[in-house]
DRENPA-3360 file (N, C-alpha, C; in nm, 2 decimals, always signed):
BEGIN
1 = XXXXXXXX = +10.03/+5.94/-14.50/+9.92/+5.85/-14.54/+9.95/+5.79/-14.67 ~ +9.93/+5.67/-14.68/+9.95/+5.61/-14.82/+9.85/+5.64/-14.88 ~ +9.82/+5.61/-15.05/+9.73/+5.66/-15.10/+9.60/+5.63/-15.10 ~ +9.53/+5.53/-15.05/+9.42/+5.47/-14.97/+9.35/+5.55/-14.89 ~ +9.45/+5.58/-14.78/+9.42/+5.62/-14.65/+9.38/+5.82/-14.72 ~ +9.49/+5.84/-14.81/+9.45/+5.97/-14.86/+9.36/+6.00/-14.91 ~ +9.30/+5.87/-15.02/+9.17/+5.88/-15.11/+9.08/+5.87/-14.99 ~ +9.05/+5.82/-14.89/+8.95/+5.81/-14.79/+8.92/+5.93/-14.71;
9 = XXXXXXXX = +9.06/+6.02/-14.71/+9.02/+6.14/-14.63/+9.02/+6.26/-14.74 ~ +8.98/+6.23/-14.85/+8.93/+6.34/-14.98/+8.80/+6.31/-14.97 ~ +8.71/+6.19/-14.93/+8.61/+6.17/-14.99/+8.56/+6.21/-14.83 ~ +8.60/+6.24/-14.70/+8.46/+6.24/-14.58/+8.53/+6.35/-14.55 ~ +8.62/+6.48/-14.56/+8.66/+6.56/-14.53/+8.69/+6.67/-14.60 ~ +8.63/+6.63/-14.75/+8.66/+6.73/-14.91/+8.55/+6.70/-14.98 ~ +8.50/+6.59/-15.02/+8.40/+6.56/-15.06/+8.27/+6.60/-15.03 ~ +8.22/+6.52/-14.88/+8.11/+6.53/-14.84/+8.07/+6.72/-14.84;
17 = XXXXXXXX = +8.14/+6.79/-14.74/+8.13/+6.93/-14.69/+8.11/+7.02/-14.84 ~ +8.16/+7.00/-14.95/+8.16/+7.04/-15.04/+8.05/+7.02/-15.14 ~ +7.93/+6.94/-15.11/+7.80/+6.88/-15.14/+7.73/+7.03/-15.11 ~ +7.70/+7.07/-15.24/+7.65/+7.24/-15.20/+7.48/+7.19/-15.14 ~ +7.42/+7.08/-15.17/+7.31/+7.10/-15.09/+7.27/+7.07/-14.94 ~ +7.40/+7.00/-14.92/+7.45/+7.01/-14.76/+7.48/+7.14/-14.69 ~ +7.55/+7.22/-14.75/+7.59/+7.36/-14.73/+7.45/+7.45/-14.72 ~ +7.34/+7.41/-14.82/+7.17/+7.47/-14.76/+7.13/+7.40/-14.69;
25 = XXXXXXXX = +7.18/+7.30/-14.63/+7.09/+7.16/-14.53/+6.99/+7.11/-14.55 ~ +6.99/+7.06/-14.67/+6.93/+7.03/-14.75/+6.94/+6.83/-14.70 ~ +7.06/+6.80/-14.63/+7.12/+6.68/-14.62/+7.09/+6.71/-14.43 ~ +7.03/+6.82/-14.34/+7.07/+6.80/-14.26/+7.01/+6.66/-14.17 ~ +6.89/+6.62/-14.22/+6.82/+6.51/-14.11/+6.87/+6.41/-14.14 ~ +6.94/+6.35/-14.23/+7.02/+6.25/-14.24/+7.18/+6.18/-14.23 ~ +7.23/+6.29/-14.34/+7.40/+6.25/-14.36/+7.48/+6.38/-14.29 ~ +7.35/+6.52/-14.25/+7.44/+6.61/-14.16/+7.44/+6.77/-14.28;
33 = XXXXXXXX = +7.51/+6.88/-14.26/+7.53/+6.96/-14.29/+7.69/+6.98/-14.33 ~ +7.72/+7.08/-14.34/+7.89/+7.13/-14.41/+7.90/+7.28/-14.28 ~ +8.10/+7.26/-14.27/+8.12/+7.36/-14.22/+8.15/+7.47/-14.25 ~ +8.13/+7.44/-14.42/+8.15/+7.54/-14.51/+8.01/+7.64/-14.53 ~ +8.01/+7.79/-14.57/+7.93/+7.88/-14.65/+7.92/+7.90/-14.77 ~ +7.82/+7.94/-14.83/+7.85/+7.94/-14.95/+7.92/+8.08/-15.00 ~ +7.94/+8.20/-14.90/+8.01/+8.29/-14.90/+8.17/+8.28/-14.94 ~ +8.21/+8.15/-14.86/+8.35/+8.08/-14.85/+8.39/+8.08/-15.02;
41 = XXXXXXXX = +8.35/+8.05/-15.07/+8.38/+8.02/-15.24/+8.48/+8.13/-15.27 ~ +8.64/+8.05/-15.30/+8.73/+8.17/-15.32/+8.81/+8.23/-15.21 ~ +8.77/+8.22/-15.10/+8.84/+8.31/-15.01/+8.84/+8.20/-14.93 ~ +8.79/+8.10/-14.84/+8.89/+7.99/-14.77/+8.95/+7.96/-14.76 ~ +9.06/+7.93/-14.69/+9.22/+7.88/-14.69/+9.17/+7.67/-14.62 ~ +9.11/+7.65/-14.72/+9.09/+7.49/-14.68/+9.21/+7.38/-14.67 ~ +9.33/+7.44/-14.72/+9.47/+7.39/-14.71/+9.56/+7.44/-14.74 ~ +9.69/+7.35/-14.74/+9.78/+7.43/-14.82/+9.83/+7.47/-14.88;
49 = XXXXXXXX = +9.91/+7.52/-14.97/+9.97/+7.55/-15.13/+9.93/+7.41/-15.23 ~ +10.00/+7.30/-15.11/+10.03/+7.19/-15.17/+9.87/+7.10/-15.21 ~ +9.75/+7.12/-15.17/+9.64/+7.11/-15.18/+9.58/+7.11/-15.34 ~ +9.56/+7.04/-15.37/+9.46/+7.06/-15.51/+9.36/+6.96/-15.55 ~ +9.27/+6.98/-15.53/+9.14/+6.85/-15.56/+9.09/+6.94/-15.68 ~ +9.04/+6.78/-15.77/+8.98/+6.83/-15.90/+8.85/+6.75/-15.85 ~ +8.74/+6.80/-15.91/+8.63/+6.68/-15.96/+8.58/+6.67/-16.11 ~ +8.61/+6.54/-16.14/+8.67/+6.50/-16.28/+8.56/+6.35/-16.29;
57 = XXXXXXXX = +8.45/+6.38/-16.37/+8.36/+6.30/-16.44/+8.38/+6.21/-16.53 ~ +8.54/+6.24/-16.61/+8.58/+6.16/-16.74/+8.66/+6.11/-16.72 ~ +8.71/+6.10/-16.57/+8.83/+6.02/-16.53/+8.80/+5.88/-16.59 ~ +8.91/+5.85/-16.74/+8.91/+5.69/-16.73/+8.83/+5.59/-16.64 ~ +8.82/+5.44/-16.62/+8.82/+5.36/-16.55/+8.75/+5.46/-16.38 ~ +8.70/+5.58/-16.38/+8.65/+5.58/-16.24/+8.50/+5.51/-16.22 ~ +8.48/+5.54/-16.10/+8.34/+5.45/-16.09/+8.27/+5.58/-16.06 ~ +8.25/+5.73/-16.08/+8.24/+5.81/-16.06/+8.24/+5.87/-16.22;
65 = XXXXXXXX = +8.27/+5.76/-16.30/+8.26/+5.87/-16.45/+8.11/+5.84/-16.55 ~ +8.09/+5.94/-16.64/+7.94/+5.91/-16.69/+7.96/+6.00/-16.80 ~ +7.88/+6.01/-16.92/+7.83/+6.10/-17.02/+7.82/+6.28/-16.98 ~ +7.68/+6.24/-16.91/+7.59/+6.27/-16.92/+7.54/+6.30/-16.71 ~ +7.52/+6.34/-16.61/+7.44/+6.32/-16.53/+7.29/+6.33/-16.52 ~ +7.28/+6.30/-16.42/+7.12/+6.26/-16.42/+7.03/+6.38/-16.46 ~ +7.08/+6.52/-16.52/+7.00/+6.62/-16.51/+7.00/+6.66/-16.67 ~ +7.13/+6.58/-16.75/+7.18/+6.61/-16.87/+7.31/+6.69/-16.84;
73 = XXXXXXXX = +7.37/+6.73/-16.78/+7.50/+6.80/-16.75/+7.61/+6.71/-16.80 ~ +7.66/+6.76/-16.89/+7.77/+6.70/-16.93/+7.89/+6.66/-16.86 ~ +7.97/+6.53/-16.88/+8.05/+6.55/-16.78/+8.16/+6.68/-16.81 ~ +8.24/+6.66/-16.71/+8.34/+6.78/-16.70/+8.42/+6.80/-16.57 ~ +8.53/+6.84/-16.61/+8.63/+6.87/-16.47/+8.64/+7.01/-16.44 ~ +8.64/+6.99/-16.31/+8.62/+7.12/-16.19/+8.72/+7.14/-16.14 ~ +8.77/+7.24/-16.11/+8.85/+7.27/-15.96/+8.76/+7.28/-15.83 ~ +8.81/+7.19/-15.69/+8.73/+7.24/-15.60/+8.82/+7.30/-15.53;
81 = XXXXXXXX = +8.92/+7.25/-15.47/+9.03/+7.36/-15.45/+9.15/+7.36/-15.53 ~ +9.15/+7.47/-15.49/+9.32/+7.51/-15.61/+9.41/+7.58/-15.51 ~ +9.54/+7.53/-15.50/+9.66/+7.57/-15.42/+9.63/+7.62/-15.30 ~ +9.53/+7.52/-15.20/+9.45/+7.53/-15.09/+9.34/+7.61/-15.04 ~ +9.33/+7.71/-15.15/+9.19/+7.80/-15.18/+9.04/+7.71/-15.21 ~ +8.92/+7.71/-15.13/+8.78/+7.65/-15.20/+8.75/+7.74/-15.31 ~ +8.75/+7.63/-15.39/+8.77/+7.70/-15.55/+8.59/+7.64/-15.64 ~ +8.57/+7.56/-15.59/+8.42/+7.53/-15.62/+8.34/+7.47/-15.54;
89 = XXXXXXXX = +8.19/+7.38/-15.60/+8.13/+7.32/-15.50/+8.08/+7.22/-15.59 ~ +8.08/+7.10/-15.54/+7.96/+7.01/-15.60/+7.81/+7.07/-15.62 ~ +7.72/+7.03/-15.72/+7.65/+7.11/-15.78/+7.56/+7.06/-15.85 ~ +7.43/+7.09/-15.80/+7.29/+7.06/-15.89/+7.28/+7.19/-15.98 ~ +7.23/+7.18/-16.10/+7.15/+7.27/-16.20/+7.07/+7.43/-16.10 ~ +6.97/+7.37/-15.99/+6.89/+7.41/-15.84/+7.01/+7.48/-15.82 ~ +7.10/+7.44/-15.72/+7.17/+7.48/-15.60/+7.30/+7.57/-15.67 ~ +7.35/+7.55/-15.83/+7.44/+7.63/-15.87/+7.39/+7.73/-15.94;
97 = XXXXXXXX = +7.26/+7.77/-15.96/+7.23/+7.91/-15.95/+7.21/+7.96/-15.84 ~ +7.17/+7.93/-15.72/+7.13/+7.97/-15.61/+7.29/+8.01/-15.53 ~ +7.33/+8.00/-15.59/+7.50/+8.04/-15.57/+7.54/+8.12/-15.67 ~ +7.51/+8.09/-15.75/+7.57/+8.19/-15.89/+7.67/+8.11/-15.93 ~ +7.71/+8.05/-15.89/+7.87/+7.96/-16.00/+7.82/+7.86/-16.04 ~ +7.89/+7.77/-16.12/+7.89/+7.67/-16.17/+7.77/+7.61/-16.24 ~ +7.77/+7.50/-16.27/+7.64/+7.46/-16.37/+7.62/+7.34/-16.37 ~ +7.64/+7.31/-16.23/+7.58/+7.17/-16.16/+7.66/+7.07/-16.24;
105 = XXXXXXXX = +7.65/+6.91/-16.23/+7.67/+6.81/-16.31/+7.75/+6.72/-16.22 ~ +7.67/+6.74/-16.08/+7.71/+6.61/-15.96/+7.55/+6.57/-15.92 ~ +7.45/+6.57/-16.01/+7.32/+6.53/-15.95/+7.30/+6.36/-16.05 ~ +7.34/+6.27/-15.92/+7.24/+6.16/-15.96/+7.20/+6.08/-15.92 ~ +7.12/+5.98/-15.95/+7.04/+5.85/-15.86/+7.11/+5.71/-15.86 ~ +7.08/+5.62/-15.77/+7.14/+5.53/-15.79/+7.03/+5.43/-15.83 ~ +6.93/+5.44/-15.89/+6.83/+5.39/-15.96/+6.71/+5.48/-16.02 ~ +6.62/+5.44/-16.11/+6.51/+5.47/-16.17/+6.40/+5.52/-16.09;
113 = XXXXXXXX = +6.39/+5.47/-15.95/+6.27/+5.51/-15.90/+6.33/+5.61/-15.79 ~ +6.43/+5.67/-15.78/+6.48/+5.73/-15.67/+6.53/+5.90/-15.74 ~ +6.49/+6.02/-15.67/+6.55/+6.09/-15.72/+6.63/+6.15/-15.69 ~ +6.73/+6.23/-15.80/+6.89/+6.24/-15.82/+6.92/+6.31/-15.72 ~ +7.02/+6.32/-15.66/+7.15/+6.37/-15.55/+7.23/+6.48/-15.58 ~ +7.24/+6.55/-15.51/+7.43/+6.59/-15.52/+7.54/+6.48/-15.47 ~ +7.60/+6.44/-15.59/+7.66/+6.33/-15.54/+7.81/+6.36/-15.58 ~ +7.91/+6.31/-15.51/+8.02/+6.31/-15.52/+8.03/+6.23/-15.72;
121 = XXXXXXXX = +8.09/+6.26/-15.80/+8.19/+6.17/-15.90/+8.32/+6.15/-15.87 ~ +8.41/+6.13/-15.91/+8.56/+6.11/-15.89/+8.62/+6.27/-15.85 ~ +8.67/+6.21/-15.74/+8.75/+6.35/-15.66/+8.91/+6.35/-15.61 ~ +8.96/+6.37/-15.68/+9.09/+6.37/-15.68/+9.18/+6.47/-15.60 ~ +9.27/+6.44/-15.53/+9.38/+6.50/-15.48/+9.47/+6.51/-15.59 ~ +9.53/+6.62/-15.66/+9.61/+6.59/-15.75/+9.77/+6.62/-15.72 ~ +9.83/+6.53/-15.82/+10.01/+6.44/-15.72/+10.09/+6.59/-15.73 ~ +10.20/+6.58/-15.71/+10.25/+6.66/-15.62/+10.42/+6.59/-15.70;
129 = XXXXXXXX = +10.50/+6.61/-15.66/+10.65/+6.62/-15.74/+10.72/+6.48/-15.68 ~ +10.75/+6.43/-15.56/+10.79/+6.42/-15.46/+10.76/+6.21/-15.49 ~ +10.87/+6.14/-15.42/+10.83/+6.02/-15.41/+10.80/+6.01/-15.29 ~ +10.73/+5.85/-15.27/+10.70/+5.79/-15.12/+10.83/+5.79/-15.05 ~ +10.95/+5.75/-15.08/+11.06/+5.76/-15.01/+11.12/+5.91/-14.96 ~ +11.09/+5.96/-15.07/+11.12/+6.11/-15.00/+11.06/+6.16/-14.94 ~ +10.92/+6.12/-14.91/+10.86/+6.18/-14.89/+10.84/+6.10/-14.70 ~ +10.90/+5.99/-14.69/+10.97/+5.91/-14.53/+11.09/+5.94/-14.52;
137 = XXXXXXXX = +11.15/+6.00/-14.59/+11.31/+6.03/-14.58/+11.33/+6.23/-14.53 ~ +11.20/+6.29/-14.55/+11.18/+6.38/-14.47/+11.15/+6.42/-14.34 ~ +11.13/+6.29/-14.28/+11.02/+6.28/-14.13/+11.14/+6.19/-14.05 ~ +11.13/+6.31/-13.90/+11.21/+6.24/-13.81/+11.18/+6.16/-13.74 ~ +11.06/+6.19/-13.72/+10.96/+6.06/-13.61/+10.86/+6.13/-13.65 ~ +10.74/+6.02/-13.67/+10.67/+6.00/-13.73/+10.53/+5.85/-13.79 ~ +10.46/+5.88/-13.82/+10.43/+5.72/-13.82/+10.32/+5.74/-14.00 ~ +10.34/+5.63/-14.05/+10.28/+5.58/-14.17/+10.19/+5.52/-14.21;
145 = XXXXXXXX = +10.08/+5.55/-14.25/+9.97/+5.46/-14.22/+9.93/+5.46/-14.35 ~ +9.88/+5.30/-14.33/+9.80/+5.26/-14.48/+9.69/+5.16/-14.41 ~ +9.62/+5.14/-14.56/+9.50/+5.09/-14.56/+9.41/+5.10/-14.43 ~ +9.30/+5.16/-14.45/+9.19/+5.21/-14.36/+9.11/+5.10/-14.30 ~ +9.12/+5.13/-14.15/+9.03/+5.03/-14.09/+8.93/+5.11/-14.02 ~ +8.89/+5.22/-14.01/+8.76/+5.27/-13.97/+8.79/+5.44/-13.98 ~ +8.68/+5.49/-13.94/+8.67/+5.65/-13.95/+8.62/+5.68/-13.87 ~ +8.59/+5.80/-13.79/+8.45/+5.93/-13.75/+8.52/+6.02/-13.78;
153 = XXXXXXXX = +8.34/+6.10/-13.81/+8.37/+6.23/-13.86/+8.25/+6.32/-13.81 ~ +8.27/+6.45/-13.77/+8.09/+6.52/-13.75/+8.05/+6.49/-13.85 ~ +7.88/+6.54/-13.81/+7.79/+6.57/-13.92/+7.82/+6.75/-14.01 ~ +7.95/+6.82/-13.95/+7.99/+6.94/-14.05/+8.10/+6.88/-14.11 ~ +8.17/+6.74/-14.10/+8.28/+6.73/-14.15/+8.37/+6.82/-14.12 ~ +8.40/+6.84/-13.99/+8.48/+6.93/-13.91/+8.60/+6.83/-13.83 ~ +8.55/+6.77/-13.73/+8.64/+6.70/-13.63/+8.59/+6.53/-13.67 ~ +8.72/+6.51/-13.72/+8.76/+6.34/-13.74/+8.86/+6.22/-13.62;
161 = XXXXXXXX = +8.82/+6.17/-13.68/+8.93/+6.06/-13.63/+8.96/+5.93/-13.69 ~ +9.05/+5.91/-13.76/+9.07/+5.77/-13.85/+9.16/+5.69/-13.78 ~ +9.17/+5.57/-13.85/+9.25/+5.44/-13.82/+9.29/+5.38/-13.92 ~ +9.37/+5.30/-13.93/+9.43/+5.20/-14.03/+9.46/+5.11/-13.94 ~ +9.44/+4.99/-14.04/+9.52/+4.84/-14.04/+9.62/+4.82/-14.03 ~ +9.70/+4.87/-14.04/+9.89/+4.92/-14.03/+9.94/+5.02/-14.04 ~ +10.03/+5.04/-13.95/+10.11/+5.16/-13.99/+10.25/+5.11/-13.94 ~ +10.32/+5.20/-13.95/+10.46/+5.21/-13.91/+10.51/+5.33/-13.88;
169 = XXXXXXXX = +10.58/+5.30/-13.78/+10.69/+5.39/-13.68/+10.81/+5.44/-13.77 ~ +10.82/+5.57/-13.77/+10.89/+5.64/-13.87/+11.03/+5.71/-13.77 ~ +11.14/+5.66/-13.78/+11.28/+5.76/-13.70/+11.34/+5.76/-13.86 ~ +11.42/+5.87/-13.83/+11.53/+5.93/-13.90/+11.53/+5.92/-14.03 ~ +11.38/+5.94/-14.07/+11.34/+5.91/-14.24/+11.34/+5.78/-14.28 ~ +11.35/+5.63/-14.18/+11.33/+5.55/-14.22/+11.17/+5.47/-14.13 ~ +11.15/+5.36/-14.19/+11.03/+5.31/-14.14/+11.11/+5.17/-14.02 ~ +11.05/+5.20/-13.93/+11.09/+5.07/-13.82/+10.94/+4.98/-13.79;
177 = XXXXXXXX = +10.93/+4.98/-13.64/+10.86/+4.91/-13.63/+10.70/+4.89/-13.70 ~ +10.63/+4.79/-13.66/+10.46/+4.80/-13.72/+10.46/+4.81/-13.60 ~ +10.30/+4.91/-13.62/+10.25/+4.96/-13.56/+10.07/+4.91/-13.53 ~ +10.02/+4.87/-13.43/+9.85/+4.84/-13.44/+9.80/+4.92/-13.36 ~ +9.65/+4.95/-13.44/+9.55/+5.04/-13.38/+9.62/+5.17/-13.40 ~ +9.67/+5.21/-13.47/+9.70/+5.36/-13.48/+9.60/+5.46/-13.55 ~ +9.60/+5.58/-13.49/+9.49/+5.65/-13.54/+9.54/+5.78/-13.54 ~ +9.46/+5.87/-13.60/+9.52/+6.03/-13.63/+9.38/+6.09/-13.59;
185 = XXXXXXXX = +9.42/+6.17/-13.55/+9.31/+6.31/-13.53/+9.29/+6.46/-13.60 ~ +9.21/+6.49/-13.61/+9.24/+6.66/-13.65/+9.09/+6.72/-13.65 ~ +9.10/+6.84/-13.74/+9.02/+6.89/-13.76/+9.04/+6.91/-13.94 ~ +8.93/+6.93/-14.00/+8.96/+6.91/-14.09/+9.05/+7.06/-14.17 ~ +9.02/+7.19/-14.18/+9.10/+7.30/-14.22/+9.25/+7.29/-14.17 ~ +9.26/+7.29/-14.08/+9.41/+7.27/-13.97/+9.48/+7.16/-14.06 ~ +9.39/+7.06/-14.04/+9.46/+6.91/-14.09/+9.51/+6.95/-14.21 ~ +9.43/+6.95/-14.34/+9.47/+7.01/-14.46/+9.56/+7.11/-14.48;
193 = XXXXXXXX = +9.55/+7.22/-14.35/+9.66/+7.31/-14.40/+9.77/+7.27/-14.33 ~ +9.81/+7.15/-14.31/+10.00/+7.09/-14.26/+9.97/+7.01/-14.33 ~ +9.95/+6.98/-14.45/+9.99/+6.90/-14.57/+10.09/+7.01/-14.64 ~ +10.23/+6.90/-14.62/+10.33/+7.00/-14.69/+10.44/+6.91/-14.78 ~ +10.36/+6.81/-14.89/+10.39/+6.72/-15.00/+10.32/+6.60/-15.02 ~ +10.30/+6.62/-15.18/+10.24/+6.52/-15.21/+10.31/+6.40/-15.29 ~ +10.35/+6.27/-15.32/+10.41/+6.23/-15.40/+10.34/+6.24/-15.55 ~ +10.44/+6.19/-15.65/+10.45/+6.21/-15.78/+10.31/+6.14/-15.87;
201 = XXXXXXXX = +10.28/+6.22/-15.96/+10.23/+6.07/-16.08/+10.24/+5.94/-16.10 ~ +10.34/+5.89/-16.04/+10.39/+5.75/-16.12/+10.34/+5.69/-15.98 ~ +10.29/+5.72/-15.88/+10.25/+5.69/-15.77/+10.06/+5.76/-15.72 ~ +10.02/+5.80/-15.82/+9.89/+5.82/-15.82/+9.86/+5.70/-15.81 ~ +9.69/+5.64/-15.75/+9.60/+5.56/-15.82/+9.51/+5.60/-15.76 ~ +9.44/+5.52/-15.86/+9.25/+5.55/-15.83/+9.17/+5.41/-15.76 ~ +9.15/+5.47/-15.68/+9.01/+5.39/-15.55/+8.88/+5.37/-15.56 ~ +8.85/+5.32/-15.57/+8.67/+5.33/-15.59/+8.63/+5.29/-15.48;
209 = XXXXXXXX = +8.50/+5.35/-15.43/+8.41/+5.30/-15.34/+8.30/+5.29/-15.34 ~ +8.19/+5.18/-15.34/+8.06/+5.13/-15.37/+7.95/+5.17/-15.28 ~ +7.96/+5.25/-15.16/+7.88/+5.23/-15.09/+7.86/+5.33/-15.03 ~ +7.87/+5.50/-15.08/+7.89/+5.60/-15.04/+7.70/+5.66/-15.02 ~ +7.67/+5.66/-14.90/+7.52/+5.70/-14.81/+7.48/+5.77/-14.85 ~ +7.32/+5.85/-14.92/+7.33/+5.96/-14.86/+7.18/+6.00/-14.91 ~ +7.07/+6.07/-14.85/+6.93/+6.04/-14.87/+6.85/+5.99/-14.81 ~ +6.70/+6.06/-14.79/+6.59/+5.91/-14.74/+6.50/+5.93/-14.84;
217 = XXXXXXXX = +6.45/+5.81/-14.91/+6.50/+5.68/-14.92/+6.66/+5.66/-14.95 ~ +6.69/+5.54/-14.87/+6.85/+5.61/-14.86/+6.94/+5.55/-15.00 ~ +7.02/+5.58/-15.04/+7.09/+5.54/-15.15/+7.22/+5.54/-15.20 ~ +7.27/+5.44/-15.20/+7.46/+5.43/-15.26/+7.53/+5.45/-15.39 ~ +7.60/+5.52/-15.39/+7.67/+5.58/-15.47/+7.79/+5.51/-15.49 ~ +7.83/+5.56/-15.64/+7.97/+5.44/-15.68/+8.05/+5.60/-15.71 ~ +8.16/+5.64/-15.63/+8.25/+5.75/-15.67/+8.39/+5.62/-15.66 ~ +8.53/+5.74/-15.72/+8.64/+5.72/-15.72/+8.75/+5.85/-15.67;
225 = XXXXXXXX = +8.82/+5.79/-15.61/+8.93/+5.90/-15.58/+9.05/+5.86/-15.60 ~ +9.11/+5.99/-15.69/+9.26/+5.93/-15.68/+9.37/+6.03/-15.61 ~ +9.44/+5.93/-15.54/+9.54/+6.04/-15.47/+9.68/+5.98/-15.44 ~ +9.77/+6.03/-15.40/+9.95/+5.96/-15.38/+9.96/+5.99/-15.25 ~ +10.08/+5.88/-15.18/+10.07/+5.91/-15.06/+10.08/+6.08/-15.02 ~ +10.09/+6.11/-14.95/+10.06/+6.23/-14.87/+10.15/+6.23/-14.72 ~ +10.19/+6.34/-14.70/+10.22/+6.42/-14.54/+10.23/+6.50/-14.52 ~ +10.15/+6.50/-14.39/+10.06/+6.59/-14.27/+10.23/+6.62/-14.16;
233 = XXXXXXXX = +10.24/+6.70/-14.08/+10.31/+6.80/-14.01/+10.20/+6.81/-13.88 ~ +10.29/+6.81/-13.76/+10.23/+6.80/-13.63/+10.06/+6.79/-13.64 ~ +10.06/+6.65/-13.67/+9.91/+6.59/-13.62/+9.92/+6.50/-13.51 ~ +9.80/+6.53/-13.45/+9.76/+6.41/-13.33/+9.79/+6.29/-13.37 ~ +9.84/+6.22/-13.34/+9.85/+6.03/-13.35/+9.81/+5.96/-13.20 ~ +9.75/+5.91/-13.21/+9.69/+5.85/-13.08/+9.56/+5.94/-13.05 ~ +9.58/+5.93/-12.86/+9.49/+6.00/-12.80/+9.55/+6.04/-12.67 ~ +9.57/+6.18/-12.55/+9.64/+6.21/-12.52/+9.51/+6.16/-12.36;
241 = X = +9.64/+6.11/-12.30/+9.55/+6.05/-12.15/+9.52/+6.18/-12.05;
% end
């Protein structure tokens, strides 16, 4: 996955499920629930080694960064997983004593008359050693995909299915043909755990996206995610007849 396509599957398959008031269904009549417990904290295997998401409120330039959140919680960076372990949760003031960890500082509104959220801030996949080339110069067949042209996902953020606008046909660690309408499948734990390299720093960036759901009265959220390309190990591509 190029980094696009990576930042897109941090934010509906890491992000969302990780919304601790989802996890009490607190979200369920609208945007759905989590396949996660709140028991899970620590002992999940939500990926693999190579797995590391921060959530990071001070990230420079994110659309996901702030002071202050809507409760007064300072910003601050989190681990949500660490070397494929669920290492925290998004978190209201409410819902992170009702857990015992953390000390909230993902609650906010996207206006004055609306009240605050567990909401995603900047959620990062963090880079990994490895270039984009080496990281296609690993894969014997295979296919590449960039920039996102649609998604599903449950309401547990369990069983997906994405697509991109391009991709490419991967033999003998090089890229051949373009590819249209390609899509990947998984499940989200499985999927994450055959991530086996991330590329480097110098190949990070950060994504923003304006229009993240979630609430009635319903309301959009401005997060950021930054992530480097990425690859997954025997996933679905297509659909099997």
């Amino acid at each position: 996955l190029d980094a696009e396509q990576t930042g897109l599957q941090v934010h509906e398959s890491v992000g969302h499920p990780t919304e601790l008031d989802r996890v009490y269904g607190t979200e369920a009549a609208y945007a759905g629930t989590s396949f996660l417990k709140q028991e899970d904290l620590g002992s999940l295997r939500y990926g693999s080694e190579h797995m590391n998401v921060t959530a990071d409120s001070t990230t420079p330039g994110g659309l996901g960064t702030f002071a202050f959140d809507d409760e007064g919680v300072p910003a601050g960076r989190e681990p949500i997983v660490a070397e494929g372990v669920l290492s925290g949760f998004l978190t209201s003031r409410e819902t992170a004593a009702t857990l015992g960890s953390g000390s909230g500082g993902s609650m906010r509104a996207d206006n004055w008359s609306r009240m605050p959220l567990v909401r995603m801030t900047n959620l990062h996949l963090e880079p990994g050693q490895s270039s984009l080339d080496e990281l296609i110069g690993g894969v014997d067949e295979g296919v590449f995909f960039e920039t996102n042209k649609s998604w599903s996902i449950d309401d547990k953020r369990l069983n997906f299915q994405f697509g991109t606008q391009i991709a490419w046909e991967i033999k003998g660690g090089k890229l051949g043909r373009m590819l249209r309408d390609a899509t990947y499948t998984g499940q989200t734990p499985i999927f994450w755990g055959s991530l086996d390299a991330v590329a480097g720093a110098e190949e990070w960036r950060l994504h923003g996206l304006t229009n993240c759901g979630k609430g009635q009265p319903g309301q959009h959220a401005h997060v950021s995610h930054g992530a480097s390309p990425s690859r997954f190990r025997n996933v679905q591509v297509g659909f099997k007849q």
